[in-house]
N, C-alpha and C positions, 0 to 999 in steps of 0.2 A: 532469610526465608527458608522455609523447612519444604524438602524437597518429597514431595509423595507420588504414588502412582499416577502420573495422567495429567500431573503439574508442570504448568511450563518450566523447562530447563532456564535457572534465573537470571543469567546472565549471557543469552545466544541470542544472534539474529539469524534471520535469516533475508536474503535481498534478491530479491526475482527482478533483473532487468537488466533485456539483451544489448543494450550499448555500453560498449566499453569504456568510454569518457565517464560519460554519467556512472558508470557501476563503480568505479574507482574512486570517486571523489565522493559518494554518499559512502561508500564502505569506509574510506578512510573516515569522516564523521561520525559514523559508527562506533568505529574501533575506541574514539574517546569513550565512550558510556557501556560497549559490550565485549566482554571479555573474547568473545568468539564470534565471527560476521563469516556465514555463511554464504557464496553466491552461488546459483544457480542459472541454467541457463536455456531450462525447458517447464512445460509442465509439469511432465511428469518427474522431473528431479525434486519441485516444487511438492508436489504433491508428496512424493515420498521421505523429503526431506523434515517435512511438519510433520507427518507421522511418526515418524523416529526419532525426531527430537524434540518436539513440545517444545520450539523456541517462544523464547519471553517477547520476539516481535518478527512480525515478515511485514517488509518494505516490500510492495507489489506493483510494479510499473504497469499505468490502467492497458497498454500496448502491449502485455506480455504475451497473452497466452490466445492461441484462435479462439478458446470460449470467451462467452461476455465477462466481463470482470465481475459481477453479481454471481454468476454462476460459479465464478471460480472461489468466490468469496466464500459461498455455500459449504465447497468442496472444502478448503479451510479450515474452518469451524466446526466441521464435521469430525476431520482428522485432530485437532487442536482447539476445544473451547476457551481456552484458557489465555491463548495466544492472541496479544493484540496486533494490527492488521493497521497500517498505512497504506494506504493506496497513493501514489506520484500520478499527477497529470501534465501532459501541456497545457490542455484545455482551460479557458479561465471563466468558463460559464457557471453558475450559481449551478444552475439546472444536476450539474454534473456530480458537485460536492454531493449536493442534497439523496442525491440517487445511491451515490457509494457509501456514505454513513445509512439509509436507509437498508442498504442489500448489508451489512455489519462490518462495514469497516470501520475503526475507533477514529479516523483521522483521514482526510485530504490534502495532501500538499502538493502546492503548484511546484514543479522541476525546477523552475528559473530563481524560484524561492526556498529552494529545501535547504542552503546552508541559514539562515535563522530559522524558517518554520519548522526545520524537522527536531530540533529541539523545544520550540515552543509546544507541538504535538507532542513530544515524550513527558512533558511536566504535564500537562492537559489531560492525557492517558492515567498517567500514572496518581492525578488529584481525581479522577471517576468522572470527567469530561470529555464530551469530542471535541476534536477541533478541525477548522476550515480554513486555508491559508486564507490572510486577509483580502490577498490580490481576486480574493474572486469575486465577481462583479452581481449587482442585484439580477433578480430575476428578468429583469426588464430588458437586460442589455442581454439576452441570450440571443446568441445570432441565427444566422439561415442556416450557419452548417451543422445547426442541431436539432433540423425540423422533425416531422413525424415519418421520414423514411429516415433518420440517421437514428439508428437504437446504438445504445449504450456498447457497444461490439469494440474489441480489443482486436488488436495486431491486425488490422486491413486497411485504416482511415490513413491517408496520408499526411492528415493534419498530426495523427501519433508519433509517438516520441522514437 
C-alpha cells in the first residue's frame, strides 16, 4: 500500500482500553497482524494518538472514555477517516452493535469473544463489510438495563468492562 498524506499508517493499531488483563491479551493478538499495537490509556492520548498517526485500526473499549462512544467515534474520524474503528463490549444486546456500526464504527465485538471475533472483524473490514459478534442476541432479547434512561454513555455503567 502506498503511503500518502492523511493515509492510515498501514500497519499500526492503536488499543484504547483501561484494563490491563484485557489490554494485554487483545494487544498480544494484535501483534500477530500489526506490526505496531499502540495502547493507550486516556482520551485524550487517544485522541492524539490517531491524529499523529493515522493508524490502520483503533480497538476502542465501549467503557473507555466519559464521552458516549458515538461521540468519541465522531472525534475519530474526524482526526482519521481512513482509520477503521472496532469498538469491544460486554454488552450482548443487538440494540448496542446496531448503534456503534450506526455512530461509524467498522465492527462490534463482544470481549468474551474477541480472541475469534476480532479476527473475523479484520477479514470483514478489510473485504468492505461490517461485522457484529455473533453472541449478540436479537432485538427482542434486549434487556431492562437498556431502557430509555440507559443512553449509550461509556465509562460510568457498572455493567462496563
Amino acid at each position: 500500500m502506498n503511503q500518502t498524506m492523511g493515509s492510515p499508517h498501514y500497519n499500526s493499531a492503536i488499543l484504547a482500553d483501561r484494563h490491563a488483563a484485557t489490554s494485554e491479551g487483545i494487544r498480544g493478538l494484535l501483534e500477530t497482524e500489526f506490526d505496531t499495537v499502540y495502547l493507550v490509556a486516556n482520551t485524550h492520548s487517544l485522541t492524539e494518538g490517531v491524529a499523529r498517526l493515522k493508524p490502520r485500526l483503533v480497538v476502542l473499549d465501549e467503557s473507555f472514555g466519559p464521552e458516549s462512544t458515538p461521540e468519541l467515534l465522531d472525534t475519530l474520524h474526524a482526526e482519521s477517516p481512513y482509520s477503521w474503528v472496532i469498538v469491544l463490549t460486554l454488552r450482548d444486546h443487538r440494540v448496542i452493535a446496531d448503534a456503534m456500526l450506526a455512530a461509524g464504527a467498522n465492527a462490534v465485538v463482544i470481549k468474551r469473544c474477541a480472541g475469534t471475533d476480532l479476527f473475523e472483524a479484520l477479514v470483514a473490514i478489510e473485504g468492505g463489510e461490517s461485522y457484529q459478534s455473533p453472541g449478540f442476541g436479537p432485538m427482542s432479547e434486549v434487556g431492562s438495563d437498556l431502557g430509555p434512561n440507559q443512553p449509550l454513555k461509556t465509562g460510568s455503567s457498572p455493567q462496563s468492562s
